[in-house]
C-alpha positions in Angstrom: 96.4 -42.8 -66.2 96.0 -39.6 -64.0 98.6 -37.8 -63.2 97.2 -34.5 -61.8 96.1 -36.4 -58.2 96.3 -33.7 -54.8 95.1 -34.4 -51.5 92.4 -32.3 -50.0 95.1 -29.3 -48.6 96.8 -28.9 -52.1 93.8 -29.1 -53.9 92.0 -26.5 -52.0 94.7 -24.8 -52.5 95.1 -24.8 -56.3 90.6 -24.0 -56.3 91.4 -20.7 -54.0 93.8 -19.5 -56.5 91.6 -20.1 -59.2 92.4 -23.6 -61.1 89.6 -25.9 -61.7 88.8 -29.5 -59.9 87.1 -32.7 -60.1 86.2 -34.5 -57.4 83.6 -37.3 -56.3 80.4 -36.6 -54.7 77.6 -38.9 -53.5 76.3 -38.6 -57.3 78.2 -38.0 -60.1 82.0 -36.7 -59.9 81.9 -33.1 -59.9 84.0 -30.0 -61.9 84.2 -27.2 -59.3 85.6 -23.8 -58.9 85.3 -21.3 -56.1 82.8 -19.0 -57.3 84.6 -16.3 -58.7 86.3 -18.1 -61.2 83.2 -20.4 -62.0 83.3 -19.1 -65.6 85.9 -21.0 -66.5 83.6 -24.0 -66.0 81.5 -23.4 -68.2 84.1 -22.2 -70.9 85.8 -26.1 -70.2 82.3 -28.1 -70.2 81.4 -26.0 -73.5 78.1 -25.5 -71.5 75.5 -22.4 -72.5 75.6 -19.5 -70.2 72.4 -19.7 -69.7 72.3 -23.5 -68.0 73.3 -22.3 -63.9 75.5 -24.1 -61.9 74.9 -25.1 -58.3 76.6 -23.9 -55.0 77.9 -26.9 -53.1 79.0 -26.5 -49.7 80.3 -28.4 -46.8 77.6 -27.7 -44.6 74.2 -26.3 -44.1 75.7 -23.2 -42.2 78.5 -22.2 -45.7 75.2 -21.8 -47.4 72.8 -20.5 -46.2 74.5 -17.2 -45.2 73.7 -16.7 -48.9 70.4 -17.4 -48.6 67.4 -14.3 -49.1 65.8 -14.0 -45.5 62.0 -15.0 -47.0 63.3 -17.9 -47.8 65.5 -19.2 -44.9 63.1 -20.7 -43.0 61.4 -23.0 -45.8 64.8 -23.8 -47.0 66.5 -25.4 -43.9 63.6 -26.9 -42.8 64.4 -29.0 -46.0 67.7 -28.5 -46.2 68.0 -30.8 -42.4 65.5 -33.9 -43.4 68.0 -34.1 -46.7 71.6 -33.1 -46.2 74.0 -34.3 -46.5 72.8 -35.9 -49.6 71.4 -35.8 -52.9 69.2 -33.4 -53.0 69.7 -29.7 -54.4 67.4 -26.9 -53.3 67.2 -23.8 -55.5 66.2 -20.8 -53.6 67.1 -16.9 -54.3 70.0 -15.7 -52.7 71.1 -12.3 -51.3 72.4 -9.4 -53.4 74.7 -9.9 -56.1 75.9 -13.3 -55.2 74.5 -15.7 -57.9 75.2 -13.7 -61.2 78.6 -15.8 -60.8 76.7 -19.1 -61.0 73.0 -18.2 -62.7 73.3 -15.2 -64.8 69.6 -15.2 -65.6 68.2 -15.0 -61.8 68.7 -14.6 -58.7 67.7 -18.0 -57.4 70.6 -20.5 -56.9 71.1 -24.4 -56.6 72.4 -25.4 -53.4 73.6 -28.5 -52.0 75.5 -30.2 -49.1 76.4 -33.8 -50.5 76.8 -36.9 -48.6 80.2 -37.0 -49.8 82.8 -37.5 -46.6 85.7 -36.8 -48.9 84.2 -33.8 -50.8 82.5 -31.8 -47.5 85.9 -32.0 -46.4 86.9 -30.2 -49.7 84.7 -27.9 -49.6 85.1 -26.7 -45.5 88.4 -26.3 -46.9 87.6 -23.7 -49.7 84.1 -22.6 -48.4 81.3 -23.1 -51.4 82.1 -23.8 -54.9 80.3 -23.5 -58.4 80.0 -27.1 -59.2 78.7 -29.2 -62.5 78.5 -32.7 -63.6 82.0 -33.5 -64.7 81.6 -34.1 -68.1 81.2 -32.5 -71.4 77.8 -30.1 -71.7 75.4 -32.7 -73.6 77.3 -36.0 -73.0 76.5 -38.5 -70.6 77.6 -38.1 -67.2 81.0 -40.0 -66.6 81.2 -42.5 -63.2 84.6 -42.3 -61.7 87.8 -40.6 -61.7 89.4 -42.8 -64.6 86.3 -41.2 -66.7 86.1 -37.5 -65.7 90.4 -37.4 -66.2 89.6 -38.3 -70.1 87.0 -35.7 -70.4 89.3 -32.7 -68.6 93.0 -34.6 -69.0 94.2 -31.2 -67.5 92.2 -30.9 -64.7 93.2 -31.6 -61.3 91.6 -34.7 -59.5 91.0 -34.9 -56.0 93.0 -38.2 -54.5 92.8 -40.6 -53.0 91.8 -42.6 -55.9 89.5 -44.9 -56.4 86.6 -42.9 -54.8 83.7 -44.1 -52.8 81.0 -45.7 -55.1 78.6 -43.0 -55.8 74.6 -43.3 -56.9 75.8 -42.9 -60.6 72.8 -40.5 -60.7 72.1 -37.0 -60.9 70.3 -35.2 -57.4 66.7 -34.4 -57.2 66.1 -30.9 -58.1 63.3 -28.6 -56.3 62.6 -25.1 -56.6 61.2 -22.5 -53.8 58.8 -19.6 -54.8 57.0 -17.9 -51.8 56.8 -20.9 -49.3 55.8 -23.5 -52.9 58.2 -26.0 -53.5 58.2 -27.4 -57.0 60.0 -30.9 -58.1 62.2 -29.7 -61.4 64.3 -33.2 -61.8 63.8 -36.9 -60.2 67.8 -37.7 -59.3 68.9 -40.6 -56.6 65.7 -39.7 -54.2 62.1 -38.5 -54.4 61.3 -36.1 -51.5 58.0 -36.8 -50.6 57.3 -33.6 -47.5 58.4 -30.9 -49.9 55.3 -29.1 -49.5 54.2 -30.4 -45.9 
């Protein structure tokens, strides 16, 4: 049974002043938290600092206001052939702005997910810190029934059930100086990254 279900206004709501959320994505459901308080995620997941968490946003534009000038450029070129959907691009960012998600760089995940129901969380609340929403070393859970007996005190986005995701992680590349590297094989395998 869950009994902490809000609608997309209440639950942006709750994230801006500061609680925690699950939602779905196109993946796997996701904990998120605007970015300030993303600490608190991994304080709940039990996950080591040193294991960054990715910026998801509602669209291209959200992110990549954050995104270092030498790599602009490379990264929307990507960032339009894949998003919305499944696949996270870690570039750096500008100033400051990752120590809240990566505490170890200034490189940062980003991702825009082909999620109608969460991009219209997140133009709600601008970007959030997100996670897989499950324990740090368990396997990832698949709905909402899952993730609420994981985080019982969590609030879930409604309406529930979601839209059937992939059930699989995204594809994970890296940028350094116009390079892209693959670092994880999720739901799709880009094959331009370095075209």
């Amino acid at each position: 049974m869950i009994n902490l279900r809000f609608a997309v206004p209440e639950m942006a709501d709750k994230l801006i002043k500061g609680s925690l959320a699950i939602f779905p994505t196109d993946t796997l459901p996701a904990l998120g938290a605007c970015p300030k308080y993303a600490k608190k995620i991994w304080e709940i997941k039990k996950r080591p600092l040193n294991k960054p968490l990715i910026l998801m946003g509602g669209s291209l534009d959200d992110l990549f206001e954050l995104v270092h000038p030498s790599a602009v450029e490379d990264g929307i070129k990507i960032a339009k052939s894949y998003w919305p959907g499944s696949l996270t691009i870690i570039l750096p960012t500008i100033a400051s702005f990752s120590s809240y998600m990566n505490q170890d760089s200034s490189m940062l995940g980003l991702r825009v997910p082909d999620s109608k129901l969460a991009r219209e969380l997140l133009m709600e609340t601008g970007p959030l810190a997100t996670t897989s929403a499950n324990l740090s070393g368990d396997a990832p859970v698949k709905d909402a029934i899952e993730a609420s007996i994981q985080f019982p005190n969590v609030p879930i986005l409604k309406p529930i059930p979601w839209p059937k995701s992939s059930g699989m992680a995204s594809t994970i590349i890296s940028w350094d100086n116009g390079t892209w590297s693959l670092l994880r094989t999720g739901s799709l395998v880009p094959e331009d990254i370095n075209k």
